[in-house]
LOVEX-351238 format. One line per field, with one value per atom (N, C-alpha, C, CB): atom name; x, y, z. Coordinates in Angstrom, 1 decimal, padded with zeros to 4 digits, always signed. Atoms other than C-alpha are relative to their C-alpha. Glycine has a CB too. Layout:
BEGIN
atome CA	...
east X	...
north Y	...
up Z	...
END
This chain:
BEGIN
atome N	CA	C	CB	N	CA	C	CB	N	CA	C	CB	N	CA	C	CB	N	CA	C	CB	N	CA	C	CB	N	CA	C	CB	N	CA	C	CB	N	CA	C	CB	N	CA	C	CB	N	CA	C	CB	N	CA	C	CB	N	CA	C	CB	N	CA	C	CB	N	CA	C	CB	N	CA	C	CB	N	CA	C	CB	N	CA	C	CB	N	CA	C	CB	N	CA	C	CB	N	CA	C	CB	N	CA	C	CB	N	CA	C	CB	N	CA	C	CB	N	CA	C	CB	N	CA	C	CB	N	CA	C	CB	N	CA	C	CB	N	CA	C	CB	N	CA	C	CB	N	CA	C	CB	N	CA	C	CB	N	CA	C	CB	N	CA	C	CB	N	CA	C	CB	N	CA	C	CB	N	CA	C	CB	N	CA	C	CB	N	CA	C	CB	N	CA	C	CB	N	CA	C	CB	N	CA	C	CB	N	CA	C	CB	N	CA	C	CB	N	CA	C	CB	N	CA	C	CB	N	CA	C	CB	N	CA	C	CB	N	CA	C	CB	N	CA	C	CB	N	CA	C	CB	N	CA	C	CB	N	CA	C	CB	N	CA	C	CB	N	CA	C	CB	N	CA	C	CB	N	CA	C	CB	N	CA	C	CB	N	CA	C	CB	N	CA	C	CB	N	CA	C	CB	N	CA	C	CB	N	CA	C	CB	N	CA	C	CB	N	CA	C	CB	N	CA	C	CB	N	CA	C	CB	N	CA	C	CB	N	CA	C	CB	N	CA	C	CB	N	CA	C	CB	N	CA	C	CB
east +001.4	+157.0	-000.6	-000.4	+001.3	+154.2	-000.5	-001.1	+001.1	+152.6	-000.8	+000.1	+001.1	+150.2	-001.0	+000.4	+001.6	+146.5	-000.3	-001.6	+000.2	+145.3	-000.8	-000.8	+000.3	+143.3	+001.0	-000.8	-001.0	+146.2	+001.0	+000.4	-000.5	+147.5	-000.3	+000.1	+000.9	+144.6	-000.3	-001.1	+000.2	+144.5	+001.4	-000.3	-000.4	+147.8	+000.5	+000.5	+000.2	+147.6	-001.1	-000.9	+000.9	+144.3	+000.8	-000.6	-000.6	+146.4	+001.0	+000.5	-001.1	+149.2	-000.4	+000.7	+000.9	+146.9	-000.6	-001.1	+000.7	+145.3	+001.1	-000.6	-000.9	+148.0	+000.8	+000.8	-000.8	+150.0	-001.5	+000.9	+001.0	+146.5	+000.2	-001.4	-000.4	+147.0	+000.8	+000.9	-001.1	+150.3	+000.2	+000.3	+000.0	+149.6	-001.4	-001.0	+001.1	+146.6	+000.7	-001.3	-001.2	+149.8	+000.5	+001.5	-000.9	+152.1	-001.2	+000.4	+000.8	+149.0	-000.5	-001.0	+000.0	+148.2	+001.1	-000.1	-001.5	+151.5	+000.8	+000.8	-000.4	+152.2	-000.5	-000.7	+000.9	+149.1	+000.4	-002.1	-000.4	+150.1	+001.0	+000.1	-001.5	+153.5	+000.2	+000.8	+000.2	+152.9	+001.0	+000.2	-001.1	+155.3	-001.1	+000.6	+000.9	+153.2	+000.4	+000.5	-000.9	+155.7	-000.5	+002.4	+000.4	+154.9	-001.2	-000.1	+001.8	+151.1	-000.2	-000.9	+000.4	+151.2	+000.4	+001.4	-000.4	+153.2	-000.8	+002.1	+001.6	+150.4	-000.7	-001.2	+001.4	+147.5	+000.3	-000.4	-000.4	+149.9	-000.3	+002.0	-000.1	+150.5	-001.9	+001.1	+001.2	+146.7	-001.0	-000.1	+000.9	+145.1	+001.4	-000.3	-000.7	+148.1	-000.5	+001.1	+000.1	+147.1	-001.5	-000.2	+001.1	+143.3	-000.1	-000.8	-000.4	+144.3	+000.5	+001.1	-000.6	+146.3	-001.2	+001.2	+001.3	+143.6	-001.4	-001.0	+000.8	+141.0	+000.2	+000.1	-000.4	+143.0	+000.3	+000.6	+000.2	+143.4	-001.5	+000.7	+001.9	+139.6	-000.6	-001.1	+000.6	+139.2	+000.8	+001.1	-000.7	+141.7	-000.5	+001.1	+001.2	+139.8	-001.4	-000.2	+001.0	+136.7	+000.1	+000.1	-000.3	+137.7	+000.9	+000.5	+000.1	+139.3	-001.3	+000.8	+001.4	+136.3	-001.3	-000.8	+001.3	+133.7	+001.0	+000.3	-001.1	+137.0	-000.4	+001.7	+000.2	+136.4	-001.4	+000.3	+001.3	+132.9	-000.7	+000.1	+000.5	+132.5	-001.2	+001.2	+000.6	+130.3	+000.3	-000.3	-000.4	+130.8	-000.5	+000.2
north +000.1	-007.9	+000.8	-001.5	-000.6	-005.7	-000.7	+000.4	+000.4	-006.9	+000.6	-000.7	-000.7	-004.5	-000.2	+001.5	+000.4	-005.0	+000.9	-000.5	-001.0	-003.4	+001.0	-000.6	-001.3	-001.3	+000.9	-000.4	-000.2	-000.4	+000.9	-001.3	-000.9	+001.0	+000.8	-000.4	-000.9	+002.8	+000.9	-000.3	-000.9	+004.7	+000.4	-000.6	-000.6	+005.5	+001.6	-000.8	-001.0	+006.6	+001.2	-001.0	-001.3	+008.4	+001.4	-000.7	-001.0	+010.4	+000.7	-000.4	-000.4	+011.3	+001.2	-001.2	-000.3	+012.1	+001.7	-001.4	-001.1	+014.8	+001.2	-000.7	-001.2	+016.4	+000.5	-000.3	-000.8	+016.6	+000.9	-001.5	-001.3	+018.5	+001.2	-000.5	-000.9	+020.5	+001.0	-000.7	-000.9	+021.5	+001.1	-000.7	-000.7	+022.1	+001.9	-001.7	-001.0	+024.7	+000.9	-000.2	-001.0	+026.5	+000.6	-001.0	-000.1	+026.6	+001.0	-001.9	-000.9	+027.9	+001.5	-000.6	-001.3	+030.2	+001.3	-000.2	-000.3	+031.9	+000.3	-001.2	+000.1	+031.6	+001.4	-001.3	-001.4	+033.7	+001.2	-000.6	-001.6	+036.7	+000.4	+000.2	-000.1	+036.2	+000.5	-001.6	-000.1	+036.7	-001.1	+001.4	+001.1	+033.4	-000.9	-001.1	+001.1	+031.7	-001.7	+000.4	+001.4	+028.6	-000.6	+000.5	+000.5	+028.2	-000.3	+001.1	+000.3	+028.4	-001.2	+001.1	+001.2	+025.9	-000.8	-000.2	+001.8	+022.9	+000.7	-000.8	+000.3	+024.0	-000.9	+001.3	+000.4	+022.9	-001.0	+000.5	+001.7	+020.0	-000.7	-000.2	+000.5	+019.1	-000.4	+001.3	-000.3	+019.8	-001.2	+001.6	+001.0	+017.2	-001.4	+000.9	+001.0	+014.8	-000.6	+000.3	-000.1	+015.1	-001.3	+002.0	+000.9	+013.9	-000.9	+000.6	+001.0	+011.5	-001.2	+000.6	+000.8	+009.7	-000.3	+000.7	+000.1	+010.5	-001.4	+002.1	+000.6	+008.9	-002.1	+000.8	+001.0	+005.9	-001.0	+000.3	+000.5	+005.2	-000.2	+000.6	+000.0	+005.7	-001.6	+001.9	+001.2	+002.8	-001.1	+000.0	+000.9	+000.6	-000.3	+000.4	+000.6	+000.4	-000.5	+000.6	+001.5	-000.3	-001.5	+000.0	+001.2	-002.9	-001.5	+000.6	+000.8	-004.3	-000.2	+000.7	+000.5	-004.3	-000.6	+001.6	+000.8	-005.2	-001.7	+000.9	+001.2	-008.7	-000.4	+000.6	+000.6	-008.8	-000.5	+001.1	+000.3	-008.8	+000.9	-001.2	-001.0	-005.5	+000.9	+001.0	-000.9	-004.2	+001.7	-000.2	-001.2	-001.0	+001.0	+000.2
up +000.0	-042.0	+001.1	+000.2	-000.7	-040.4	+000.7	-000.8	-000.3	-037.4	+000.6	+000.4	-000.2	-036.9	-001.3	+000.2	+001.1	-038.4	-000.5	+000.6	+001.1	-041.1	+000.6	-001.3	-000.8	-038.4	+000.8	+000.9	-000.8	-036.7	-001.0	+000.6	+001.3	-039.9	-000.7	-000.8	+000.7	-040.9	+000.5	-000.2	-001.1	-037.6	-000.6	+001.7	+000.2	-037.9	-001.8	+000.7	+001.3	-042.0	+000.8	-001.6	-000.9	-040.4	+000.5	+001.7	-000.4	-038.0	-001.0	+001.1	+000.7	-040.0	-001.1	-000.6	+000.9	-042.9	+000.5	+000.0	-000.9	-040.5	+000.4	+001.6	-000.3	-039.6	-000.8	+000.9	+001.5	-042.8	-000.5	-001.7	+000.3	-043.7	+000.9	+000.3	-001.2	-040.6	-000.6	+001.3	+001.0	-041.9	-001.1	-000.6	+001.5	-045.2	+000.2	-001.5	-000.1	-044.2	+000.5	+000.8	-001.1	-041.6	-001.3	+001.1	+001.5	-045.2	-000.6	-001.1	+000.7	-047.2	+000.5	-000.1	-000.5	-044.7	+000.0	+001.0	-000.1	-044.2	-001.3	+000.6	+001.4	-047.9	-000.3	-001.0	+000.3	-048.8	+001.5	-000.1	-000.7	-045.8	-000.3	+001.5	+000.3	-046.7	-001.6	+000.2	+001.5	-050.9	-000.1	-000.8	+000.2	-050.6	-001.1	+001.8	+001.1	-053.9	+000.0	-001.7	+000.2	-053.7	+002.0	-000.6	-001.5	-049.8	-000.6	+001.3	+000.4	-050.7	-000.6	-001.0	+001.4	-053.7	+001.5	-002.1	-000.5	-051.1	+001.1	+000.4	-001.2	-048.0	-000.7	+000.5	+000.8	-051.0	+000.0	-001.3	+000.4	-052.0	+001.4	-000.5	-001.2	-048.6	+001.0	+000.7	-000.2	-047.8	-000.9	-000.4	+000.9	-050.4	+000.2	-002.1	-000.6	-049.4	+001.1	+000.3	-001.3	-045.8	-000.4	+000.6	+000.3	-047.1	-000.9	-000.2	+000.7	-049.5	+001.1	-000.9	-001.2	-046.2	+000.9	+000.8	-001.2	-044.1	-000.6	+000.0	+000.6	-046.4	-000.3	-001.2	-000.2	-046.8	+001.1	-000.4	-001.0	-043.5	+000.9	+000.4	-000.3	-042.6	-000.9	-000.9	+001.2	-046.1	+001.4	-002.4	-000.6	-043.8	+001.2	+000.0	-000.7	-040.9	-000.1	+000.5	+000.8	-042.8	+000.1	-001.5	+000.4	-044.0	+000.8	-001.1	-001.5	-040.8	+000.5	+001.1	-000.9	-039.0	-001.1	+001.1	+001.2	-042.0	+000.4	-002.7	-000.5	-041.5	+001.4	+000.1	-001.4	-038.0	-000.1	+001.3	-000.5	-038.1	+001.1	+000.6	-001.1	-036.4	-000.5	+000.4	+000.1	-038.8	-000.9	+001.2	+000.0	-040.8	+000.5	-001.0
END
C-alpha cells in the first residue's frame, strides 16, 4: 500500500512527467540534426508521454486539495 496522498503523487507524476518531456524534446532534437528518424519519432513519443504524466499529476493534486478543502 501507498502512503503517500494523492498530492504527493501528483507532484511526483508532475515532475517526472516534465522531465520525460524534457527528454523527449533532447531525443527529437538530436534525431532531427542527426537525420536519426527513429530517434525523433521516440523524443515526440517520449514528448506527449512526458505531458500526458505531467497533466495527470497537476489532475491529482486538484483534486487533493479541492478533498482537503484547499480550494482549487
Amino acid at each position: 500500500m501507498d502512503d503517500r496522498t494523492l498530492g504527493e503523487r501528483g507532484a511526483e507524476n508532475s515532475l517526472k512527467g516534465k522531465l520525460d518531456h524534457a527528454v523527449g524534446h533532447v531525443k527529437d532534437a538530436l534525431g532531427g540534426l542527426t537525420g536519426d528518424k527513429s530517434l525523433q519519432t521516440e523524443g515526440k513519443v517520449d514528448q506527449l508521454k512526458g505531458k500526458l504524466q505531467d497533466k495527470l499529476g497537476e489532475t491529482q493534486m486538484d483534486v487533493d486539495r479541492g478533498l482537503r478543502g484547499d480550494g482549487l
